[in-house]
MARKEFI-929939 format. One line per 8 residues: number of its first residue (from 1); their letters; for each residue y, x, z of N, C-alpha, C. Coordinates in steps of 0.001 Angstrom, whole numbers. Example, Ala and Ser with C-alpha at 12.3 -4.5 7.8 and 13.67 -1.06 7.14 Angstrom:
<atoms>
1 = as = -5690,13190,7800,-4500,12300,7800,-3300,13200,7800 | -2250,12850,7080,-1060,13670,7140,30,12900,7870 $
</atoms>
This chain:
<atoms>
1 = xxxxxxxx = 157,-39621,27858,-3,-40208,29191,943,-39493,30155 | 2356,-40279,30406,2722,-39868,31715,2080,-39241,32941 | 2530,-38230,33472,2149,-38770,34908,3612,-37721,36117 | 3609,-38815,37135,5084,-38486,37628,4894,-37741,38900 | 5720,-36671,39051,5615,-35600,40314,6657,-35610,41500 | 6449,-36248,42485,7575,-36285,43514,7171,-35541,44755 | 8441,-35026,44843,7990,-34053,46040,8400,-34479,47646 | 8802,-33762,48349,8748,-34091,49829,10566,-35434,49735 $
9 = xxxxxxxx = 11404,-34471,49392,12397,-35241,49146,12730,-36172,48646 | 12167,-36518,47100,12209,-37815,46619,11172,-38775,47616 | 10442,-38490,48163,9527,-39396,49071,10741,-39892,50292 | 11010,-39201,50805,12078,-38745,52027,12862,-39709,51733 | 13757,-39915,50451,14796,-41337,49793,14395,-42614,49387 | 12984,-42352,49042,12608,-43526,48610,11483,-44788,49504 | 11499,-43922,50371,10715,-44800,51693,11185,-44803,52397 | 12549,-45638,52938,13178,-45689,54282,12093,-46206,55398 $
17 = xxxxxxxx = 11942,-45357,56402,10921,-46052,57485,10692,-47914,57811 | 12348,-48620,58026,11909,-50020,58128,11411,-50231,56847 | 11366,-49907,55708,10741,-50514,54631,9331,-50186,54908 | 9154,-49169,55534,7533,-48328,55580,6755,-49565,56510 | 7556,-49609,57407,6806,-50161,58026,6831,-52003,57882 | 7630,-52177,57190,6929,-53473,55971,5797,-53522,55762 | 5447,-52751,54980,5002,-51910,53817,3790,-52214,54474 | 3500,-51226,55697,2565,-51121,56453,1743,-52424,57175 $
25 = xxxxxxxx = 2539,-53573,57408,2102,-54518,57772,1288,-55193,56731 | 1708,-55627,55577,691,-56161,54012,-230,-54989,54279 | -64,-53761,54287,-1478,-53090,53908,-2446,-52800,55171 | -1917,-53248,56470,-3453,-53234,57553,-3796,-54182,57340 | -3443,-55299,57167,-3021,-56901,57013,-4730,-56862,55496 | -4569,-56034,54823,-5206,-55844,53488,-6616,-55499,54069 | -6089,-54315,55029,-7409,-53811,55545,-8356,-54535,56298 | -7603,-54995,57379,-8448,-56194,57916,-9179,-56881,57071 $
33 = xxxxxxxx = -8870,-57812,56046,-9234,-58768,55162,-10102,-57964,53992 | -10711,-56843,53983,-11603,-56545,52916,-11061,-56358,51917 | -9497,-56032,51665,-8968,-55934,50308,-8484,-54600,50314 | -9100,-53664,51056,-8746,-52489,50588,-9971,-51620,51236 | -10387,-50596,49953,-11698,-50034,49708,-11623,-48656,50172 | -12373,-48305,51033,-12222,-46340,51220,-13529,-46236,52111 | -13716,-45376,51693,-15248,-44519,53217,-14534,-43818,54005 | -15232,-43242,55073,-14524,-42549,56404,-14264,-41438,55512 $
41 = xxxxxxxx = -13414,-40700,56310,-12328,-39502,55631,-13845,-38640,55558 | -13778,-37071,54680,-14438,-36276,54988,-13855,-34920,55209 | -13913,-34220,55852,-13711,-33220,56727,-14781,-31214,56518 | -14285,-30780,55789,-14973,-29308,55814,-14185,-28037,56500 | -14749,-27377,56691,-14188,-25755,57315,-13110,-25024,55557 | -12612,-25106,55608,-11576,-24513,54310,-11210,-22862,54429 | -11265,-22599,56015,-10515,-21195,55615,-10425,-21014,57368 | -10728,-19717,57701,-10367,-19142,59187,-9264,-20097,59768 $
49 = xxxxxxxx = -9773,-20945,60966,-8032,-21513,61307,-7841,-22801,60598 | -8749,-23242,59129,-7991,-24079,58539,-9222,-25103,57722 | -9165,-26300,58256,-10069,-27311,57638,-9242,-27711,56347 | -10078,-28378,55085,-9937,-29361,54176,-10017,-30947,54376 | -9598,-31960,54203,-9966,-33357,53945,-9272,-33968,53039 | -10607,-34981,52477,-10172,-35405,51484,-10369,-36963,51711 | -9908,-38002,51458,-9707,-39510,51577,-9464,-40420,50450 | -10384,-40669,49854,-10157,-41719,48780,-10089,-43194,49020 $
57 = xxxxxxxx = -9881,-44127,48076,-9954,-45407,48537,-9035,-45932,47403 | -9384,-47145,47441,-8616,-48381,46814,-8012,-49571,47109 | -6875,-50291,46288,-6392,-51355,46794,-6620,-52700,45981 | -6872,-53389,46556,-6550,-54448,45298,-5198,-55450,44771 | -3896,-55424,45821,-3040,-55836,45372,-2240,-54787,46174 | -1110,-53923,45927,-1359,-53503,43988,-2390,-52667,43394 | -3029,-53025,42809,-4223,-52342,42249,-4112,-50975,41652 | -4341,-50013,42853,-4691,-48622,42517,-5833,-47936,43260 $
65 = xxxxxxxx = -5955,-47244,42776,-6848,-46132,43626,-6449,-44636,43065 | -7087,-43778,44259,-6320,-42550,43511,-7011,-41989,45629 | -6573,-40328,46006,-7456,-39739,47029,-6015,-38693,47500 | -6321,-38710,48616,-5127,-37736,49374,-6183,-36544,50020 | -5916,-35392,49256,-6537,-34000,49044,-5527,-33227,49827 | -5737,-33062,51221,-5131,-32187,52299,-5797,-31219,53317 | -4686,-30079,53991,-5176,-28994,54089,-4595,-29127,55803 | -5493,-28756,56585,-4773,-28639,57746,-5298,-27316,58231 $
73 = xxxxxxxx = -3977,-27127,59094,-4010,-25391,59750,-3219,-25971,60746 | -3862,-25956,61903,-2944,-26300,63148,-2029,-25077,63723 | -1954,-23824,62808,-818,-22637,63179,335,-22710,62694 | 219,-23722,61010,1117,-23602,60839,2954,-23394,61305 | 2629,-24561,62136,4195,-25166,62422,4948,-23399,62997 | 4222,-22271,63687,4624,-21537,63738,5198,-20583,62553 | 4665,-20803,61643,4980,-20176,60264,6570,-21266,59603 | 6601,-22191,60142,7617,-22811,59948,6976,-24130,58643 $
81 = xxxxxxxx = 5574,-24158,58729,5146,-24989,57553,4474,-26419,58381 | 4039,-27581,57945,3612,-28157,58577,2394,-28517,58288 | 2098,-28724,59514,71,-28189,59516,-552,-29043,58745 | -392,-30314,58074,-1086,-31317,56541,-174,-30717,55698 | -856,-30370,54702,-48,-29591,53523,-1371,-30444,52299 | -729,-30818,51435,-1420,-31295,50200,-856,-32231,49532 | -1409,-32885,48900,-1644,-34053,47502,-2137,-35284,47709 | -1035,-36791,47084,-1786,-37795,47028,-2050,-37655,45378 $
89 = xxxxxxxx = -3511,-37997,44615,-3174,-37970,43262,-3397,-39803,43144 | -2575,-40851,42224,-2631,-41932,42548,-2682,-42112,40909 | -3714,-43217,40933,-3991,-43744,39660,-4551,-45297,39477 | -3887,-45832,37786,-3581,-46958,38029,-5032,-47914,37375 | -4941,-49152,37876,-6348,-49841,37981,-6729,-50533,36219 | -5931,-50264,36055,-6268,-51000,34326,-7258,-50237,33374 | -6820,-48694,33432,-7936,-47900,32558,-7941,-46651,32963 | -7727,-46745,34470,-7290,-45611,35413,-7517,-44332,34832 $
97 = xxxxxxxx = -5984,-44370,34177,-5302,-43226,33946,-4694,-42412,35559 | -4651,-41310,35571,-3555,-40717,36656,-2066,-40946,36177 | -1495,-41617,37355,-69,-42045,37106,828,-41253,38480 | 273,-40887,38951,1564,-40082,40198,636,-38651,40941 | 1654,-37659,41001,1333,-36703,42143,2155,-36665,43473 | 1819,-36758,44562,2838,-36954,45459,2793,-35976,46609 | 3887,-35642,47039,2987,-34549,48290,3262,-35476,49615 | 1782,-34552,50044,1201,-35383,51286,2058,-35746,52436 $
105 = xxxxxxxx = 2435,-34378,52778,2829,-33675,54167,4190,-34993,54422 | 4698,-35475,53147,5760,-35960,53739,5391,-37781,53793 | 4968,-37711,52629,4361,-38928,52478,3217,-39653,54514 | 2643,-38491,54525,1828,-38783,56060,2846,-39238,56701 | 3692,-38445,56597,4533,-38229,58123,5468,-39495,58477 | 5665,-40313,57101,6603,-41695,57255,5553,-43092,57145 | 4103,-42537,56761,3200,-43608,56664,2543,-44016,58229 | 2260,-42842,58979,1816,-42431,60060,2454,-43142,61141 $
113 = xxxxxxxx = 3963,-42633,61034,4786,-43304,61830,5281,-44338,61876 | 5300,-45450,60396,5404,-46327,60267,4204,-47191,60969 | 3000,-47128,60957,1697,-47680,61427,2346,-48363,62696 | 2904,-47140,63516,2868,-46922,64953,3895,-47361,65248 | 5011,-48075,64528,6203,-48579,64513,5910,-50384,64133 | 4404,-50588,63173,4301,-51906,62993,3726,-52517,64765 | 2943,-51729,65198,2308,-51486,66286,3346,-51626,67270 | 3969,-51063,67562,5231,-51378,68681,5761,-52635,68272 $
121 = xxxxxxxx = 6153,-53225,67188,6804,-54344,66632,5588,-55657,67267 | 4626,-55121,66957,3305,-56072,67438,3002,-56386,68668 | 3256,-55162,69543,2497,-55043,71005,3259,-55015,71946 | 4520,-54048,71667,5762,-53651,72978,6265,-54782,73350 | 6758,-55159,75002,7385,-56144,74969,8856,-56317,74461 | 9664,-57401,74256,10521,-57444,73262,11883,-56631,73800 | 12096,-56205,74961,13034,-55091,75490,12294,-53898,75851 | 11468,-53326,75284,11206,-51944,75802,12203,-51291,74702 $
129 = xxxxxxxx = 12216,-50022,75565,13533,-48844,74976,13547,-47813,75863 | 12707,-47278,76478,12468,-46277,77469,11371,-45454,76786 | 11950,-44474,76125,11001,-43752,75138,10431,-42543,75661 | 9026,-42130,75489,8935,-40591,75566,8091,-40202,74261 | 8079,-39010,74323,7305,-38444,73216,6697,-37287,73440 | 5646,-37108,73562,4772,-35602,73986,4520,-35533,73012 | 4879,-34120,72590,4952,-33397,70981,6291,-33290,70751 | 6316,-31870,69751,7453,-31919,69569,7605,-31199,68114 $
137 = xxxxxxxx = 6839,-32104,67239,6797,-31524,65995,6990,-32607,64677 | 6636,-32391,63778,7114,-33354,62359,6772,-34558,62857 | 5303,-35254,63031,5617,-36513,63722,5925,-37047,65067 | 6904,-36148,65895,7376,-36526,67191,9002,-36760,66393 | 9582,-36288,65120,10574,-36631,64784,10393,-38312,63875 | 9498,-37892,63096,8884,-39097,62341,8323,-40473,63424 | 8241,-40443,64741,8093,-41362,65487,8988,-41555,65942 | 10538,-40776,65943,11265,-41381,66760,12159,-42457,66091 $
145 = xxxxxxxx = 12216,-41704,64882,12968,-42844,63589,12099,-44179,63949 | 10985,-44225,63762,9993,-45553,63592,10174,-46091,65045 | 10503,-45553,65903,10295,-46131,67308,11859,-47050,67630 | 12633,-45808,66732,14316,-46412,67004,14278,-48138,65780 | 13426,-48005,64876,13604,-48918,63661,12653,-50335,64183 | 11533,-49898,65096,11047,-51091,65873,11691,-51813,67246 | 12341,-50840,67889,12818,-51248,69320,14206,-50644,69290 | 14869,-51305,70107,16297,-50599,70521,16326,-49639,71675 $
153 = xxxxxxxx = 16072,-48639,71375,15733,-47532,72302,17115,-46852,73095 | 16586,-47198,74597,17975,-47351,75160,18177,-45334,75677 | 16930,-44642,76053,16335,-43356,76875,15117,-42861,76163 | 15767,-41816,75810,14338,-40335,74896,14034,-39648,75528 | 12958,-39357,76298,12764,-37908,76959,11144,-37305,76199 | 11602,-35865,75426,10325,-35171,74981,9755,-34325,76229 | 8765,-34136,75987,7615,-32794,76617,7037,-31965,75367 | 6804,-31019,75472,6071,-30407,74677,5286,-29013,75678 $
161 = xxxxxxxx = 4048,-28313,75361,3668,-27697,75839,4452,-26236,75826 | 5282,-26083,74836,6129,-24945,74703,7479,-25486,74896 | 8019,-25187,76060,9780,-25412,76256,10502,-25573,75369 | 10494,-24426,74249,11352,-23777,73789,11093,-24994,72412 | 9904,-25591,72571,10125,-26575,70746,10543,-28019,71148 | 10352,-28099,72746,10982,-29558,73268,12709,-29731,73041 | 13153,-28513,72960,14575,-28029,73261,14950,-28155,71896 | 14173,-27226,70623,14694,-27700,69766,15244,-28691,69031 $
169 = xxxxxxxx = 14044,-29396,69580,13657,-30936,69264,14615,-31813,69242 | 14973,-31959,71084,16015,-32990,71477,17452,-32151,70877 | 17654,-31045,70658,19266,-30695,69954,18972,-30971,68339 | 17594,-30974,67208,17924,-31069,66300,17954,-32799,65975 | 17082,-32850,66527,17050,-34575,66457,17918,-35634,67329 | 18752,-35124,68366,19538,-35425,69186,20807,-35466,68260 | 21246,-34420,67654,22628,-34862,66579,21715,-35623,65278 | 20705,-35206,64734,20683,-36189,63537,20907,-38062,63692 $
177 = xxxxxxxx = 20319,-37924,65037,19888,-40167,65199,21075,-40101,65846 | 21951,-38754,66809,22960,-39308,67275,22649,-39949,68452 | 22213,-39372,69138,21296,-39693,70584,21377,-38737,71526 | 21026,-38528,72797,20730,-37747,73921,19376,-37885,74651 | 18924,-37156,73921,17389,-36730,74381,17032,-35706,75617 | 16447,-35838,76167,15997,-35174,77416,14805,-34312,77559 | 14722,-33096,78075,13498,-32269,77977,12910,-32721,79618 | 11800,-32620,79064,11049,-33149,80384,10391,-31858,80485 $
185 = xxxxxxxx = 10333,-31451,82107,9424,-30509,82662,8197,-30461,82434 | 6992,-32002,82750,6134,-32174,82816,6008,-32749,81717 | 4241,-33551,80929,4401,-34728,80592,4174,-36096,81833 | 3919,-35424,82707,4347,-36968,83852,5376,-37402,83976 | 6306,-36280,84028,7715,-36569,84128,8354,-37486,83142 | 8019,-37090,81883,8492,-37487,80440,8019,-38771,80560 | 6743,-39429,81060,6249,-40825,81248,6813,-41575,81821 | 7191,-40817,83000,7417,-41987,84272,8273,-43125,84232 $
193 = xxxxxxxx = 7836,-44132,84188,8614,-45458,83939,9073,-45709,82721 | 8306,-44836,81812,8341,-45416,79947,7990,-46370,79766 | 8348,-47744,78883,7919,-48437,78709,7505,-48292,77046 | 7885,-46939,76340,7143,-46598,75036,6371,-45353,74981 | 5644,-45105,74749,4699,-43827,74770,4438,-42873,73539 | 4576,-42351,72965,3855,-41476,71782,3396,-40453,71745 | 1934,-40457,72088,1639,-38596,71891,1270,-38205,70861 | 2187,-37679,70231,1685,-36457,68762,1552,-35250,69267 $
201 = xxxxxxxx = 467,-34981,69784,321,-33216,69994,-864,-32931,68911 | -1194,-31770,68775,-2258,-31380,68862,-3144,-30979,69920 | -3216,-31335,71128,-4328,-31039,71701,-5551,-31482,71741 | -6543,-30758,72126,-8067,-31275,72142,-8202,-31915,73157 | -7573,-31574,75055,-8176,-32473,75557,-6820,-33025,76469 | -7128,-34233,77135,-5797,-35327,77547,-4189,-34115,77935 | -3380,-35115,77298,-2330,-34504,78376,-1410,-35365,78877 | -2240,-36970,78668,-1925,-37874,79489,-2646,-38870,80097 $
209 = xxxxxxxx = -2600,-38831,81696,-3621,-39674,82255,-3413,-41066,82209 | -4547,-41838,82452,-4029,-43295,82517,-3591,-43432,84118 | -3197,-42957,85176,-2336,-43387,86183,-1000,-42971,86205 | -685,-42331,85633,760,-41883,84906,1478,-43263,83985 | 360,-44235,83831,1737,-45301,82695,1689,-46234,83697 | 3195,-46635,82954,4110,-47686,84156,3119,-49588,83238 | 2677,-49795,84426,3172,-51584,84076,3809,-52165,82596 | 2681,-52564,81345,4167,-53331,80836,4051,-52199,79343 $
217 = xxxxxxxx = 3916,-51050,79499,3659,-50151,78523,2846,-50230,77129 | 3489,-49963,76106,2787,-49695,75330,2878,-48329,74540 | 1234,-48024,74278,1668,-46586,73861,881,-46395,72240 | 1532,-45231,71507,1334,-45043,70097,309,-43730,70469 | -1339,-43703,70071,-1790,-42013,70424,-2024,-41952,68556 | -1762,-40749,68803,-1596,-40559,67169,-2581,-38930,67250 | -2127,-37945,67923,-2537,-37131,67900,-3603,-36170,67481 | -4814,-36797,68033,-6292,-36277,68096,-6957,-36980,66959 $
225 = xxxxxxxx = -7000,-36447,65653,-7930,-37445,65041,-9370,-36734,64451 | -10241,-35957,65672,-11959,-35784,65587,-12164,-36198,66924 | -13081,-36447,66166,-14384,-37075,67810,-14208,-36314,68835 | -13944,-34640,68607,-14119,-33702,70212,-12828,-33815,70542 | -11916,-34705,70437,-10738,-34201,70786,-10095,-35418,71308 | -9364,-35259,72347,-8469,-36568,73216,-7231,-36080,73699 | -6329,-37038,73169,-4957,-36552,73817,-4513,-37325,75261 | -5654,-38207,75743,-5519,-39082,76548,-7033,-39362,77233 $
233 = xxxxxxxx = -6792,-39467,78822,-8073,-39145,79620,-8659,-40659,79202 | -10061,-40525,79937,-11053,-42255,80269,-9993,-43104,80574 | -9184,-42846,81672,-8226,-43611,82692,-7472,-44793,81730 | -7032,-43480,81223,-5939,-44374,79857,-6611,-45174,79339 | -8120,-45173,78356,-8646,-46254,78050,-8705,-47290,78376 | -9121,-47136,79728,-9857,-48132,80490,-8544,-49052,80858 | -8060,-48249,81734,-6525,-49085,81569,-5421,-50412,80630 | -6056,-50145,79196,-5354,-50440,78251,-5632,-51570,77634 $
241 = xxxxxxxx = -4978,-52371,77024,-5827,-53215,75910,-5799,-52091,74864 | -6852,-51913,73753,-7206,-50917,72888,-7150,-51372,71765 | -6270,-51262,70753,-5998,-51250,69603,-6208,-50769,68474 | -6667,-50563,66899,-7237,-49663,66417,-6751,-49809,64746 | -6403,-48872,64203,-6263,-49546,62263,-7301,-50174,61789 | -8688,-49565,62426,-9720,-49975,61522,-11182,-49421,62228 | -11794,-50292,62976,-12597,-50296,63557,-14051,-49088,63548 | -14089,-49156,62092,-15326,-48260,61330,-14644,-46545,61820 $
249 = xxxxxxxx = -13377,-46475,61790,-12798,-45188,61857,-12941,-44880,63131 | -12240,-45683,63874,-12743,-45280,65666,-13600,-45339,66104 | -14498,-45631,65296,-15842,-45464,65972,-16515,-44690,65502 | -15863,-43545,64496,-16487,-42197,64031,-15787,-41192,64834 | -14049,-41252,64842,-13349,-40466,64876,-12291,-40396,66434 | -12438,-41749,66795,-11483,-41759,68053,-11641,-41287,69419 | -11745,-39984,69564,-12590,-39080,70666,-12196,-40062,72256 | -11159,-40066,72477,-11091,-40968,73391,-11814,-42283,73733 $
257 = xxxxxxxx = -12036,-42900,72281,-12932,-44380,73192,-14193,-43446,72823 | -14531,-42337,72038,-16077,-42189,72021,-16302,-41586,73940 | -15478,-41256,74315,-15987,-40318,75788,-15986,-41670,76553 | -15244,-42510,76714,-14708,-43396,77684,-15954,-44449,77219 | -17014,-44270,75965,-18090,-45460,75398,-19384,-44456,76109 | -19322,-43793,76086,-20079,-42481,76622,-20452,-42207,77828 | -19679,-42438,78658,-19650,-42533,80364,-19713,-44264,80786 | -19646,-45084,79722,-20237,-46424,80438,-19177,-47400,81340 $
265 = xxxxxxxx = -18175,-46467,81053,-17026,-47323,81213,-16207,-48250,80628 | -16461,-48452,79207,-15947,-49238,78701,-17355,-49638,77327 | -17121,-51149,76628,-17911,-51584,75683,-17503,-52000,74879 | -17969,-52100,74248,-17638,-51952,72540,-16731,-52819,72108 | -16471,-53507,72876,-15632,-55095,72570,-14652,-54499,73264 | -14642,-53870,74096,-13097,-53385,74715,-11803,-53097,73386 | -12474,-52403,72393,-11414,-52895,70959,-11066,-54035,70829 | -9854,-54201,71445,-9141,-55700,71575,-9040,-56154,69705 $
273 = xxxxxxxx = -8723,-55275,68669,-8668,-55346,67437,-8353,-54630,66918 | -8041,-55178,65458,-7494,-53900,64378,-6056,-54260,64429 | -5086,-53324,64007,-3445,-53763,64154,-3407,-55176,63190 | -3872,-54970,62371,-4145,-55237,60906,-4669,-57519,61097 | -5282,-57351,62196,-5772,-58750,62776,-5071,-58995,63928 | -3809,-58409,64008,-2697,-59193,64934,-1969,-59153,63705 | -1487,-58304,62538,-238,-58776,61892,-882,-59850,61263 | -1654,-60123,60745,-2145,-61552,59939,-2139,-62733,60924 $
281 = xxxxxxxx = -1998,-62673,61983,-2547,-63740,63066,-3487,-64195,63184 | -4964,-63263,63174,-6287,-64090,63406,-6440,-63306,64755 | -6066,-62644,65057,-6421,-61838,67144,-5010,-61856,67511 | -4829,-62146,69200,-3487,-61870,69414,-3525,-60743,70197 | -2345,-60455,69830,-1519,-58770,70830,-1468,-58976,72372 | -337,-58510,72480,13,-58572,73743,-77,-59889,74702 | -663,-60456,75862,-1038,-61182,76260,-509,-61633,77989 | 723,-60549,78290,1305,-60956,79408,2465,-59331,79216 $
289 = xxxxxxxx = 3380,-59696,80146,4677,-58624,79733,4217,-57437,80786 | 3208,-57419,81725,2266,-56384,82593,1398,-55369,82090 | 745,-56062,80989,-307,-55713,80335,239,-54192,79507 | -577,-52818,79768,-1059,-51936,78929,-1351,-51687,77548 | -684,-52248,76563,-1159,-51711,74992,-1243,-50457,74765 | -2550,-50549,73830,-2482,-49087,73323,-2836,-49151,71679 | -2223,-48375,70925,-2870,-48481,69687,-2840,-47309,69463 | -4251,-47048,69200,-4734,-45386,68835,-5032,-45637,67035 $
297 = xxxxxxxx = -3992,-44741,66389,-3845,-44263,65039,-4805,-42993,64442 | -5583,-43440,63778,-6053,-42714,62940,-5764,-42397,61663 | -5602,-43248,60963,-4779,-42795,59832,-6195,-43563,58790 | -6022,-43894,57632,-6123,-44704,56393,-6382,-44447,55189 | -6972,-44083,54156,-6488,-43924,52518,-5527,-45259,52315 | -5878,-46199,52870,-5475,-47329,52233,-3873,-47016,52500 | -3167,-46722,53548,-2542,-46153,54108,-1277,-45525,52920 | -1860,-44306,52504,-1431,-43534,51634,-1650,-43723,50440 $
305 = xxxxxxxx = -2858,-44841,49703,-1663,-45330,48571,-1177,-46500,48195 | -1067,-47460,49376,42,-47955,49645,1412,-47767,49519 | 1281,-46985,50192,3134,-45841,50257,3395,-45229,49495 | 2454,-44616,48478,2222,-43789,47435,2358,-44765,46254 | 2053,-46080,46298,2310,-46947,44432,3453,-47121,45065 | 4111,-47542,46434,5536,-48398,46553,6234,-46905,46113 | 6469,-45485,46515,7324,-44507,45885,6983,-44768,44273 | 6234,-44480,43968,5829,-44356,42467,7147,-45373,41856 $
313 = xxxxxxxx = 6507,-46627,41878,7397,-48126,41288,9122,-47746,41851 | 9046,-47138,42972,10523,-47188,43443,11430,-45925,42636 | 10545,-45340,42278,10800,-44064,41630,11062,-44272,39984 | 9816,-44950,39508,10226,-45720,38036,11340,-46408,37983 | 11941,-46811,38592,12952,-47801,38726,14295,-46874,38561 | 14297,-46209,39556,15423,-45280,39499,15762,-43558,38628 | 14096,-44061,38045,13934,-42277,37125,14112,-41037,37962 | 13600,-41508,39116,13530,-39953,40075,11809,-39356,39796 $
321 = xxxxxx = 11779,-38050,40356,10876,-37281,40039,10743,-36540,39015 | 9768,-35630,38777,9651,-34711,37507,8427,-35718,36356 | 8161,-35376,35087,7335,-36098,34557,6879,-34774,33725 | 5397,-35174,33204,4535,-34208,32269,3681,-35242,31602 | 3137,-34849,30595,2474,-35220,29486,1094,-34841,29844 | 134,-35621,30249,-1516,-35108,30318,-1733,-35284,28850 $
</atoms>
């Protein structure tokens, strides 16, 4: 019994983001429609500093199942590592054997951003290109690819809570896309008159209000994914049409609509939908070129092995990866 080992790099070649976010559209598209199987993520204490989660689930076209076994340490990035570190193990539906090991960290980081790239393709109006990005870490780079691959992004300006990683940011990612990125003082500053939004931070509580977005906006929150934690105040909610991968998840995990459901400001129906029931066309998106989108990302099994059989097959094809004998 085969089974095939790809690491951050062969993932890196074999999932170009516009393909990801293909990719990504059939599989919310799946989710919506009951054709793809998983329970809410689960979540333990792993180590001083550092939780475990683990996410299983299944698909039915292409038929796998298989669990993404990851480690988060939100110190990492100072160590120079990035804070999801782990394993998709993916296995195939016939006499489910294990057929792939994949690592996570990279695999997340183009699945993640792809979501949030089908999402802009869905929601942004059809000239936004006024980008910001609060965060300034693996997926503030991984969103900008997906943001440049959904919209023609005319203006980048990052924030980050530390100067010194906003700076890196816009010079390392500024020569790779071949762009001129801008460090923003504030994150108000970095907003003002965006018509694209992305916050990947890690923070627990907002570091963007909802009177800070311009008219017309749509924004990607990716950031915060436990209940105690919001990268974005009530304001922003309330403000927004509210968008979601998957309904059951935000309503365990999406700290923002839980505070903003909490204080009685908003109801339960305020979830305009799942991304997943605008790409199929049974709910519509955006509903005037004024209007506020928001799609708050949580993240999926279905997600990851999705992206995880398309490397696998893309990988058989071309004989990349390592192989072992179980």
């Amino acid at each position: 019994m085969e089974l095939r080992i790809l690491n951050g790099r062969d993932i890196a070649e074999l999932l170009p983001m516009d393909a990801c976010i293909d990719l990504m559209g059939r599989t919310m598209a799946a989710v919506s429609e009951g054709r793809a199987h998983f329970p809410p993520r689960a979540v333990t204490r792993a180590a001083p500093g550092g939780f475990m989660a683990w996410m299983p689930g299944a698909l039915d076209d292409p038929a796998c199942f298989g669990v993404k076994l990851l480690s988060l340490f939100p110190g990492n990035p100072a160590a120079g590592l990035s804070s999801h570190l782990g394993l998709v193990v993916l296995f195939e539906a016939e006499h489910g054997r294990p057929a792939a090991l994949l690592d996570a960290a990279e695999l997340t980081a183009i699945r993640t951003a792809a979501v949030s790239g089908l999402a802009t393709r869905l929601l942004a109006n059809p000239d936004a290109g006024d980008l910001a990005i609060l965060g300034a870490g693996e997926q503030a780079a991984s969103h900008l690819a997906a943001m440049r691959a959904a919209r023609r992004v005319r203006r980048v300006r990052v924030w980050s809570r530390t100067e010194a990683s906003a700076r890196a940011f816009a010079a390392a990612q500024g020569a790779k896309q071949g762009l001129e990125i801008e460090v923003a003082p504030t994150a108000r500053a970095a907003v003002d008159g965006a018509d694209l939004v992305c916050t990947v931070t890690a923070s627990r509580e907002p570091v963007l209000a909802g009177d800070w977005i311009a008219a017309g906006a749509h924004l990607n929150v990716v950031g915060a994914s436990r209940p105690d934690a919001t990268e974005i105040d009530t304001a922003a909610v309330v403000r927004a049409r509210y968008f979601v991968d998957c309904r059951a998840s935000a309503e365990l995990e999406a700290g923002d609509w839980l505070r903003a459901l909490e204080a009685g400001v908003v109801r339960p129906d305020h979830i305009a939908a799942e991304i997943g029931e605008v790409a199929n066309g049974t709910r519509p998106g955006r509903r005037s070129e004024a209007e506020i989108t928001l799609f708050r990302s949580l993240g999926v099994a279905a997600e990851d092995l999705a992206a995880a059989q398309y490397v696998l097959e893309a990988a058989r094809a071309r004989g990349m990866g390592q192989t072992a004998e179980l």
